[in-house]
N, C-alpha and C positions, 0 to 999 in steps of 0.2 A: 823085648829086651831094651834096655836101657841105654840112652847115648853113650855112657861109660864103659859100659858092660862089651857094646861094641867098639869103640876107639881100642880096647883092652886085647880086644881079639885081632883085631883087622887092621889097626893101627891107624893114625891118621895124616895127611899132609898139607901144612900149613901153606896159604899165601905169603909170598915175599911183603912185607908191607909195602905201604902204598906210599906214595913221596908224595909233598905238598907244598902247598908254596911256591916262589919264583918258579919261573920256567927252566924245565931243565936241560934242554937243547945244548949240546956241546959236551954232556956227561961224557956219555960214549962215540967213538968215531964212526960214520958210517963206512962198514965194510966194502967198499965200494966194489971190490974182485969180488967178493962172494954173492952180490947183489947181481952181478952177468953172469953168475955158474948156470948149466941147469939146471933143473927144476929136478930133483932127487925122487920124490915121493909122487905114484901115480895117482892122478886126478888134479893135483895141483896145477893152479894157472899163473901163481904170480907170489913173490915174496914184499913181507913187509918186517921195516926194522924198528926197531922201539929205541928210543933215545932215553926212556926210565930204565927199564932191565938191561940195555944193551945184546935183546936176545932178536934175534932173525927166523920171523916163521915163513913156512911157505902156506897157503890160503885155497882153498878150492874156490869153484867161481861163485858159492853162494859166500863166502867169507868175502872173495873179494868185490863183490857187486855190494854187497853192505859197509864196505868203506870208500868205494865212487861216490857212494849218497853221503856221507858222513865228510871226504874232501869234497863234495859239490862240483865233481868235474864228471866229463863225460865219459861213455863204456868206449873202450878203443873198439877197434875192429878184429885186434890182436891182440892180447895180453903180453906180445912178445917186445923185449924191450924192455919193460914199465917196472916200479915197485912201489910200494906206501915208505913211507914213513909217519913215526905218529910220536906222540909224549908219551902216553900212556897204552899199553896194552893189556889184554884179555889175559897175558901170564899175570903183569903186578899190578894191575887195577880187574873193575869189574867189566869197562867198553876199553874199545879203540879211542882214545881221545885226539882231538885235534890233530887229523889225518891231511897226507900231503900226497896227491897221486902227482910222481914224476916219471918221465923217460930217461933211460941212460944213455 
């Protein structure tokens, strides 16, 4: 079956596009109440915010150990507390870009 043939049937769902240029920082506010909620969804250890889409995901610890390495900062002892913020994310780009691990 042919890519069209499937798009046709099953439908498909685009990427937001990607932003470019200057930095985007300040697009979106960080949520900063929603950023101390709990943690909604089981297995998750820590939320991160994106300043491109202005969207807030929550991370299991293999998502969030792959952006400790990406901020260059170290694994807590606790994920309790902490959140990323990044430019870009895994919704509207293809990585986490330029990640910031902080405490609240």
């Amino acid at each position: 079956m042919d890519n069209q043939t499937k798009s046709d049937i099953l439908g498909q769902v685009a990427r937001p596009p990607v932003r470019s240029g200057p930095k985007i920082k300040g697009s979106f506010k960080i949520p900063e109440e929603k950023l101390k909620e709990p943690l909604y969804y089981d297995g998750t250890v820590v939320r991160c915010f994106c300043f491109g889409c202005g969207i807030s995901t929550e991370l299991l610890s293999e998502g969030a150990m792959h952006l400790v390495k990406k901020a260059e900062a170290d694994v807590p002892l606790s994920w309790e507390g902490f959140y990323f913020i990044c430019e870009q994310c895994i919704i509207c780009a293809k990585d986490f870009k330029r990640a910031v691990f902080k405490k609240s």
